[in-house]
C-alpha distance (Angstrom), angle and dihedral (degrees) to the residues before:
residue distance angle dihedral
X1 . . .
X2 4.28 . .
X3 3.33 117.6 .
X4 3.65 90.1 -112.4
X5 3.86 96.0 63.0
X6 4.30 91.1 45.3
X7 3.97 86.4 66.2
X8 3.61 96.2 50.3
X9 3.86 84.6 50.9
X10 3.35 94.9 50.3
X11 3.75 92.9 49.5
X12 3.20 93.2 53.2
X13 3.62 95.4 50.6
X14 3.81 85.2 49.2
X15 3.87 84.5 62.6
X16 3.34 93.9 45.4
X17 3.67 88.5 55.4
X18 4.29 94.2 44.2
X19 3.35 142.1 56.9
X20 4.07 93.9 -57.1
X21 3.29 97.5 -127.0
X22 4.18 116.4 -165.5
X23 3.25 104.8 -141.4
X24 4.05 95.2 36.9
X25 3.99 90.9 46.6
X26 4.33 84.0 52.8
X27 4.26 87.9 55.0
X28 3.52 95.0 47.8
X29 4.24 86.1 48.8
X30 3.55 90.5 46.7
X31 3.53 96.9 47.6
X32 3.18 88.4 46.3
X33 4.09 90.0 59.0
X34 4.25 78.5 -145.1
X35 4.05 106.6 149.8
X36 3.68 92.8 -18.6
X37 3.58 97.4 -179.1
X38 3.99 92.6 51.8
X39 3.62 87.8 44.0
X40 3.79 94.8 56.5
X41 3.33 99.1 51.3
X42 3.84 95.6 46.1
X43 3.81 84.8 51.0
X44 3.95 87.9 45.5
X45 4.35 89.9 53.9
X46 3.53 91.8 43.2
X47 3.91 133.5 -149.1
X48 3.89 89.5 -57.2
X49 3.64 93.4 63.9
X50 4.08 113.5 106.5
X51 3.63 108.9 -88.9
X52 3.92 91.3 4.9
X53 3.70 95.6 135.7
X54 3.77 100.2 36.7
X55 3.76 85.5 51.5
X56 3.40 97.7 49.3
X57 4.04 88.4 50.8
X58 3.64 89.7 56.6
X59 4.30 92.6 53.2
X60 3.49 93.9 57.1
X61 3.79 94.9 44.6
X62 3.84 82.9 48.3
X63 3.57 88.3 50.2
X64 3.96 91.2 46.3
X65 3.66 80.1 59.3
X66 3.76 109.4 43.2
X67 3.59 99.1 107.7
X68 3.52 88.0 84.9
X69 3.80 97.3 61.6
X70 3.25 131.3 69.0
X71 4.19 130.1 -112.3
X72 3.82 96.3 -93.1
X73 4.07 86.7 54.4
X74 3.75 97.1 43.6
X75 3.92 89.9 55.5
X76 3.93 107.6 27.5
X77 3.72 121.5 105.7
X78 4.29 103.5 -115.2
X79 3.33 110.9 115.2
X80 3.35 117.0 -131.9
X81 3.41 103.6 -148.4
X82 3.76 88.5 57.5
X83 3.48 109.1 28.9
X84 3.97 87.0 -132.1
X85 3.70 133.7 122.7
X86 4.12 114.3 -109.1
X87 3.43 99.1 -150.8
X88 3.81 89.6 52.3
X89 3.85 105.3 27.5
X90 3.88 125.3 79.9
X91 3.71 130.4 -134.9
X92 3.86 110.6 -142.6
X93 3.89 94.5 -135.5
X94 3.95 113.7 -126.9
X95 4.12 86.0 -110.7
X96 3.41 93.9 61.6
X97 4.04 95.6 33.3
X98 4.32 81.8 52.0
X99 3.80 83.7 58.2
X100 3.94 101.5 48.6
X101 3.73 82.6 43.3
X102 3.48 104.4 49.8
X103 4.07 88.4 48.9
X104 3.94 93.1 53.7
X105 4.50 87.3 51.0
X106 3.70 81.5 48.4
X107 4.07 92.6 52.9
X108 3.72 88.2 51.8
X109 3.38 96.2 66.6
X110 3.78 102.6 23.6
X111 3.99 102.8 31.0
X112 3.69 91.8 177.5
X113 3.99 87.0 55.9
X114 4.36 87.4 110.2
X115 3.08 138.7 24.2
X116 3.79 124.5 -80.1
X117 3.85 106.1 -95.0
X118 3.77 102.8 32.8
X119 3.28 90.6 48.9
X120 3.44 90.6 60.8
X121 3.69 87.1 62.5
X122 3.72 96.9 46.6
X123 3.97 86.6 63.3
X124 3.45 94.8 39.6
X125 4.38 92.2 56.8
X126 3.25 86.2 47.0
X127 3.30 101.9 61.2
X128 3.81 93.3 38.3
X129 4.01 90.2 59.5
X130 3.67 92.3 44.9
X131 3.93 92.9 48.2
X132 4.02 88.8 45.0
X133 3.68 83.8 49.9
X134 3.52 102.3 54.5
X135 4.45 81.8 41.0
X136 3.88 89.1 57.7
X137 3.92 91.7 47.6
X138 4.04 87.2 54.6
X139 3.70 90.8 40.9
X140 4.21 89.8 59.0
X141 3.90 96.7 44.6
X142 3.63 97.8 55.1
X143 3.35 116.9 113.7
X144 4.24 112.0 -90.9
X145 4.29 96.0 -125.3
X146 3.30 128.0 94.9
X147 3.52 102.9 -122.0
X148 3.94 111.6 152.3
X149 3.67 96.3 -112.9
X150 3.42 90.7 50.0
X151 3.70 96.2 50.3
X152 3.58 86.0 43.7
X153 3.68 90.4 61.5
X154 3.78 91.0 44.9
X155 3.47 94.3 48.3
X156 3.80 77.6 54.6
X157 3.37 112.6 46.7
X158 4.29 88.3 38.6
X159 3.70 89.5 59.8
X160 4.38 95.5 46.0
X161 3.82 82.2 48.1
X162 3.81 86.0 50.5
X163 3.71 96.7 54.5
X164 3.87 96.9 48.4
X165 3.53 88.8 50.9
X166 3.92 91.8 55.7
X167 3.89 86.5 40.4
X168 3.96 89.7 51.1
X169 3.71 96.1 52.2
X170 3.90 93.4 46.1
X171 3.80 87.7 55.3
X172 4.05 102.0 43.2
X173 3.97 96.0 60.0
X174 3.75 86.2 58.5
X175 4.07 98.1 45.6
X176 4.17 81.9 48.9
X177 4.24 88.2 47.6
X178 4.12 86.3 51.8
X179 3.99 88.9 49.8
X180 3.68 90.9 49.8
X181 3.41 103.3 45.7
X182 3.79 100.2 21.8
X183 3.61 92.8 -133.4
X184 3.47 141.6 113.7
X185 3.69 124.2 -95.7
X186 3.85 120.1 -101.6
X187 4.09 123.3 -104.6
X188 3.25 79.8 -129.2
X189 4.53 90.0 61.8
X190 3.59 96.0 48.7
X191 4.05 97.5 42.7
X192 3.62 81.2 51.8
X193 3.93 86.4 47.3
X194 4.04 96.8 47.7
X195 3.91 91.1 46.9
X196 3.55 91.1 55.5
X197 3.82 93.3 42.6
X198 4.12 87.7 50.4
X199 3.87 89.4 51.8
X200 3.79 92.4 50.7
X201 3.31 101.2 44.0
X202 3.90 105.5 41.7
X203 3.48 97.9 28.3
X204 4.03 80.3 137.5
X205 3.82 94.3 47.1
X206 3.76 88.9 79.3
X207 4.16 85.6 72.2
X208 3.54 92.1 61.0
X209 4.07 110.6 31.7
X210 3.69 93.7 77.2
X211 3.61 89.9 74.9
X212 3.53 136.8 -92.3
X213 4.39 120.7 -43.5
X214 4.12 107.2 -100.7
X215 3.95 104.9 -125.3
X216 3.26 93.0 -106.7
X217 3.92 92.0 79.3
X218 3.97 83.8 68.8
X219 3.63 96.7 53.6
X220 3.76 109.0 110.6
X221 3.94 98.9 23.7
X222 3.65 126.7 113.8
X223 3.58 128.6 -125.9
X224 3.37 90.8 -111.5
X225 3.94 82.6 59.2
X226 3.97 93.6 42.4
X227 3.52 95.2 46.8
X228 4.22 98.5 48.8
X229 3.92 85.3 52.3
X230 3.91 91.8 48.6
X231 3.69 78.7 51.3
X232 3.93 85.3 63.2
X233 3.45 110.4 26.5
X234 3.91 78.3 63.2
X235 3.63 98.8 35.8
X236 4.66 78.6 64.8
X237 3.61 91.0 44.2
X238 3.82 91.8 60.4
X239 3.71 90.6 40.6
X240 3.40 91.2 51.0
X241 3.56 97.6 44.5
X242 3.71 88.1 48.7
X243 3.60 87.0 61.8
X244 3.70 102.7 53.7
X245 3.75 89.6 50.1
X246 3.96 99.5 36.9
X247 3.49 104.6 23.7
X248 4.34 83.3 -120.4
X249 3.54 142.9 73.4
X250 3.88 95.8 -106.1
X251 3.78 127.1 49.2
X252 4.09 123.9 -99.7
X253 3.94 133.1 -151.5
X254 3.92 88.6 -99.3
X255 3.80 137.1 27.5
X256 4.01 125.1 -94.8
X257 3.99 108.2 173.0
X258 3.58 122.7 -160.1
X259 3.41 120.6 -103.1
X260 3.94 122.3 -106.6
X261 3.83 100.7 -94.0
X262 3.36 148.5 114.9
X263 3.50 92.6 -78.7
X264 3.84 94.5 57.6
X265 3.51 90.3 45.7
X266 3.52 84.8 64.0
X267 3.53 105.9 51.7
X268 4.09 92.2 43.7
X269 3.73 75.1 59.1
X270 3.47 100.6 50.8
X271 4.12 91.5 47.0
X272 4.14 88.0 54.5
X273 3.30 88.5 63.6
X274 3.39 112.2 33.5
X275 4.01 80.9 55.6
X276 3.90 97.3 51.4
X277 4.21 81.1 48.0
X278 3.91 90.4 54.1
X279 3.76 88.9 48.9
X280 3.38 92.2 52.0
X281 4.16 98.2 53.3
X282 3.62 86.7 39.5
X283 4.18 82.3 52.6
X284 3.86 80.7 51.9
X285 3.59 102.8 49.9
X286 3.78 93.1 50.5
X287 4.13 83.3 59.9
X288 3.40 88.3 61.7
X289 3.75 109.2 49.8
């Protein structure tokens, strides 16, 4: 590590430490030359765009830890409190976030206030922002090491953030299409929506839907084998679980249950048979001992 880089760390640690100012914790990144791209256009949104300040946390603990990576990391444009690519990704300015906002609070107390189908998408951006809210928030307070269960969780929470993020700028173009047109939406839109949505989100499903493994697909392993993919069959089930009850992959302070649909269906689906596969491998293991 040059000399050079261990000041920026330790100004950024110094911020860390401080009051956290915006516009100071932007100097010390562009100083820095850490993510520049991702740091200009955070510094071009401003502190009153969504997330600005819990994303701005998580740069200069990134930067804290860039010793670890290598040059093409330090200066390459993904952001890493997103997981997304800034010359390709879009950041929902806090204007037109206010607006999609502001129309779901209305829908609370006037549920008729749109019509049928975009509403539907009002309520469902504004859960994703508050959910990738909340994600950011746990994303800043974890602890700035490397240990592997915290990059584990970081790895974690980076990816969910990722996804509602994608989800967010699927759903904005069509809130902006209703405003322009003031109309509703097509079927057609929001099939095309929930399709995408379903391929996103249980890209892994597809493993398990085809029914349950026969025995025989055990035969042959060890139980060192059996037991590290018991470790993941129920590593899914808690995911999965987490996701009918939270509406994500990791658990929150209070309860948001998915809704009866198609989509829950799906995932109640998914946990019946990744349980009849766990009882299977643990039918397997017994064998052995």
């Amino acid at each position: 590590m040059t000399n050079n880089f261990i000041q920026h760390r330790q100004k950024a640690i110094d911020w860390l430490n401080g009051k956290r100012d915006f516009d100071a914790g932007i100097k010390v990144l562009e100083d820095s030359k850490f993510k520049p791209g991702v740091v200009a256009k955070l510094k071009r949104v401003g502190i009153k765009a969504p997330e600005a300040k819990s994303r701005l946390v998580y740069l200069m603990r990134s930067l804290v830890q860039a010793w670890a990576m290598n040059d093409e990391e330090v200066v390459d444009n993904t952001d890493p409190a997103t997981g997304l690519d800034e010359d390709s990704a879009t950041i929902v300015t806090d204007s037109s976030a206010a607006y999609i906002q502001m129309a779901a609070e209305k829908l609370e107390s006037e549920p008729n206030a749109f019509p049928e189908r975009i509403s539907s998408v009002i309520r469902e951006y504004a859960s994703a922002y508050k959910t990738r809210d909340k994600l950011h928030k746990q994303l800043a307070e974890l602890p700035e090491n490397n240990e592997p269960d915290v990059m584990e969780k970081r790895q974690e929470l980076t990816k969910l953030i990722a996804e509602k993020t994608d989800l967010m700028e699927k759903l904005y173009p069509l809130y902006e299409k209703y405003l322009s047109l003031n109309e509703d939406i097509s079927e057609e839109e929001l099939k095309q929506l929930e399709h995408d949505d379903d391929n996103s989100t249980n890209a892994d499903a597809s493993e398990n839907e085809g029914g349950v493994e026969s025995d025989n697909s055990y035969v042959g392993k060890s139980k060192q084998e059996l037991q590290k993919l018991r470790k993941s069959i129920s590593t899914k089930i808690g995911r999965a679980k987490n996701m009918l009850e939270y509406q994500q992959e990791t658990k929150k302070d209070t309860p948001d249950p998915m809704p009866e649909s198609p989509k829950r269906v799906k995932y109640e689906t998914k946990i019946a048979n990744l349980t009849a596969e766990l009882e299977q491998i643990d039918y397997a293991i017994a064998k052995l001992a």
